[in-house]
C-alpha positions in Angstrom: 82.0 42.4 34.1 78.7 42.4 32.0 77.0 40.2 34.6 78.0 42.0 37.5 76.7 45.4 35.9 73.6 43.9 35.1 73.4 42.6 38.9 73.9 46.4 40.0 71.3 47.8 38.0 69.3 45.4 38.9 69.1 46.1 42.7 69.3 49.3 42.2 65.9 49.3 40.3 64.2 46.6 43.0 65.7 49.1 46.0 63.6 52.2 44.5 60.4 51.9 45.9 62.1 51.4 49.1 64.1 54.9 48.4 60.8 56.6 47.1 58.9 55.8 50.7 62.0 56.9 52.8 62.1 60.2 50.2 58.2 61.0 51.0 59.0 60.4 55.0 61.5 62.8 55.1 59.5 65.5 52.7 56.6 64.8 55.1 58.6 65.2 58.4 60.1 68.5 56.6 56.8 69.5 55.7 56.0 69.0 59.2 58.7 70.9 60.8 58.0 74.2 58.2 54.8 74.5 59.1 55.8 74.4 62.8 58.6 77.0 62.3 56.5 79.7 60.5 53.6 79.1 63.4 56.5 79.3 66.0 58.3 81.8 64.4 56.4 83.8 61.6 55.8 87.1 63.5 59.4 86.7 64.6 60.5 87.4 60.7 58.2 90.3 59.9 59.3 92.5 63.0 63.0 91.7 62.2 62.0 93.0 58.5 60.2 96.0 59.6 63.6 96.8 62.1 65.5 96.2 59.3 63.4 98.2 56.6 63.0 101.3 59.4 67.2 101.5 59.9 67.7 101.0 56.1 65.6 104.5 56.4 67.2 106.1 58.5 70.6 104.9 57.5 69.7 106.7 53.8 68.4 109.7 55.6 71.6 110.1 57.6 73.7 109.5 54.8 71.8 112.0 53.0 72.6 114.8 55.3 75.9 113.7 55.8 76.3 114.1 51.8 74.6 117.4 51.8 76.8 118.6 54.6 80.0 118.3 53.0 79.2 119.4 49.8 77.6 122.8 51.9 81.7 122.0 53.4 83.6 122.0 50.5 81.4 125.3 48.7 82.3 127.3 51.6 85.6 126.3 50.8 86.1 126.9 47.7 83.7 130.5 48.4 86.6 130.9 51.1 90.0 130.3 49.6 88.8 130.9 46.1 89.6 127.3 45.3 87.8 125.3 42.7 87.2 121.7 43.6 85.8 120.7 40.1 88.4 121.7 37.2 87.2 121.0 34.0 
């Protein structure tokens, strides 16, 4: 069982420079397709961002009034039927 470890261990040390060449050909063709993604597609990314930041803005702004709304809602309420809403 020794000898067949042994064996094992060493192809797998003769088989890593082989491994180390195919590892840098796909980081390379990687490399290669990143860079052609972000050339392709780089503008593509900050409009969606600047959609995305301009609704978040509008989505607070809206929830804002919404929120200010029905507090004005519920003190006219409670101004209305003499009703306390907060009892301490």
């Amino acid at each position: 069982m020794a000898q067949s470890v042994r064996t094992l261990l060493d192809t797998v040390v003769q088989a890593l420079p082989e491994v180390s060449n195919l590892g840098l050909l796909f980081f390379l063709l990687f490399f290669i397709f990143a860079a052609l993604g972000v050339e392709l597609f780089g503008r593509v990314g900050a409009y969606y961002a600047y959609c995305l930041l301009q609704w978040t803005r509008h989505a607070v702004a809206h929830r804002v009034k919404i929120t200010l709304l029905l507090i004005g809602y519920m003190y006219l309420y409670s101004v209305i039927y003499e009703e306390s809403f907060v009892t301490l």
